[in-house]
C-alpha positions in Angstrom: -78.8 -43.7 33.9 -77.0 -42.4 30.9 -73.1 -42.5 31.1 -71.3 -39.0 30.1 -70.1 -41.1 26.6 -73.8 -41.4 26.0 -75.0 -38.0 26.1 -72.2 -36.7 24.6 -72.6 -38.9 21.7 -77.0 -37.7 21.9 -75.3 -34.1 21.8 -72.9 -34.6 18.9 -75.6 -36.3 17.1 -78.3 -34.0 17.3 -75.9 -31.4 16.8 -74.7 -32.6 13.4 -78.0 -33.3 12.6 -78.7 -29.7 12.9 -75.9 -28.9 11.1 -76.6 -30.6 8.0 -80.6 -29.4 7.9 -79.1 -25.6 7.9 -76.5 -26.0 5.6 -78.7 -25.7 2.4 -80.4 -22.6 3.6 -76.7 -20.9 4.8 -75.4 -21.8 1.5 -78.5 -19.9 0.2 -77.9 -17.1 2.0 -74.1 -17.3 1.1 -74.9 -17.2 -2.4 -77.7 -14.5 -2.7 -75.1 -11.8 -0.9 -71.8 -13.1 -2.6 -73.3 -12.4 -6.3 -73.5 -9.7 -7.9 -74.7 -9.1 -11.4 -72.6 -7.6 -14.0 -75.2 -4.3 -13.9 -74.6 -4.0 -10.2 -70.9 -4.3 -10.3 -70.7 -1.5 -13.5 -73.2 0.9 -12.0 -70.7 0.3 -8.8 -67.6 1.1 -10.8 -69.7 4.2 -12.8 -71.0 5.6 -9.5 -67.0 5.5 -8.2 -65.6 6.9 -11.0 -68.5 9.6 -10.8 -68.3 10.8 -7.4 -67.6 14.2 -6.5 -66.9 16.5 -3.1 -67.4 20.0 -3.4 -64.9 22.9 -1.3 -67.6 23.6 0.7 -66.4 20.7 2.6 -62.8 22.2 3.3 -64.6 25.2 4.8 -67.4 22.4 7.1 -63.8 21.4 8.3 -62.1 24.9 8.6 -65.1 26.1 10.6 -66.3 23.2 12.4 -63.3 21.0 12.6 -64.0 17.5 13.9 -66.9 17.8 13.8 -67.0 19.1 10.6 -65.1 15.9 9.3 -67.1 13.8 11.0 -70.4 15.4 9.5 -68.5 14.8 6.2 -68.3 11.3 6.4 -71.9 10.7 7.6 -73.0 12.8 5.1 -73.6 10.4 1.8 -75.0 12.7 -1.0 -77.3 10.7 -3.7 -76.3 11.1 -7.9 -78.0 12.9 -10.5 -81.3 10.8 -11.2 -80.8 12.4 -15.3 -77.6 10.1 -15.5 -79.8 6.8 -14.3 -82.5 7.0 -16.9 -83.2 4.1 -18.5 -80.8 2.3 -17.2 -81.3 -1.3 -14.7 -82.4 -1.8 -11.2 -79.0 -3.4 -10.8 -77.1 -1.0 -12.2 -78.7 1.7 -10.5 -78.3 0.3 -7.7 -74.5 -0.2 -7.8 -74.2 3.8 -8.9 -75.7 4.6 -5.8 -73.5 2.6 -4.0 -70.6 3.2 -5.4 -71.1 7.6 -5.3 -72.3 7.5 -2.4 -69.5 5.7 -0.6 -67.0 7.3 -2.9 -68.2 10.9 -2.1 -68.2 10.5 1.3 -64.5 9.8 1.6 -63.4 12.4 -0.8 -65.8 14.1 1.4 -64.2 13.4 4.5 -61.0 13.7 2.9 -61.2 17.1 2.0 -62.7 18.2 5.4 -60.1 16.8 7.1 -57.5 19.1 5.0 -59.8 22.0 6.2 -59.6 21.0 9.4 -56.0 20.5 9.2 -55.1 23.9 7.7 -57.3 25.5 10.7 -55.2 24.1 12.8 -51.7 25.3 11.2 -53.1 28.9 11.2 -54.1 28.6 14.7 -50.7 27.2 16.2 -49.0 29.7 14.2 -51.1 32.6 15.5 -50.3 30.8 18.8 -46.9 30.7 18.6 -46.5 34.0 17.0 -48.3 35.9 19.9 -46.5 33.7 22.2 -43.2 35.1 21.0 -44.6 38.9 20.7 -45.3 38.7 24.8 -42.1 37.1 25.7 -40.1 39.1 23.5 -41.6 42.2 25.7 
């Protein structure tokens, strides 16, 4: 029979064994999503600087209120291709990422002034009626 000091010493072992076979492939994986080419990282900071939310979002939020806001942060809308011509994989890359998830807050942003405006017209309406019937 094996004491308890035994196997736990088997365990540790093996474990540590383990440990050091996967640390060259984690430290792979470590490095291949922690860098970032220059291209990607000025496409990103191009495709921020880019990004754009039309009004039609204030009105998705006036209209449809959370919802609408919600839809508005879902909602990731893709740059002009004319402005990636010619330019790297990289790079184009980054602009995508960048617009995309810049858009979609100033997208979300502006819905949720719609939505907030709704409802400061719709208390006030409220509370305007509510006055008319009492003051009756």
């Amino acid at each position: 029979m094996t004491s308890a000091y035994g196997r736990t010493f088997k365990f540790t072992a093996i474990f540590l064994v383990a440990v050091l076979f996967c640390l060259p492939v984690l430290n792979d994986i470590a490095l291949a999503q922690g860098t970032q080419t220059s291209d990607y990282l000025t496409g990103k900071m191009d495709g921020e600087r880019d990004a754009k939310a039309g009004a039609g979002w204030f009105f998705a939020g006036f209209c449809l209120g959370a919802a609408g806001v919600l839809i508005a942060y879902l909602v990731k809308p893709n740059p002009s291709t004319a402005l990636l011509v010619g330019k790297s994989n990289e790079y184009i890359m980054g602009y995508t990422e960048g617009y995309r998830d810049k858009s979609a807050k100033k997208q979300g942003s502006i819905a949720l002034s719609g939505c907030a405006v709704f409802a400061v017209v719709y208390l006030t309406l409220v509370l305007v009626a509510a006055s008319s019937s009492t003051s009756d």
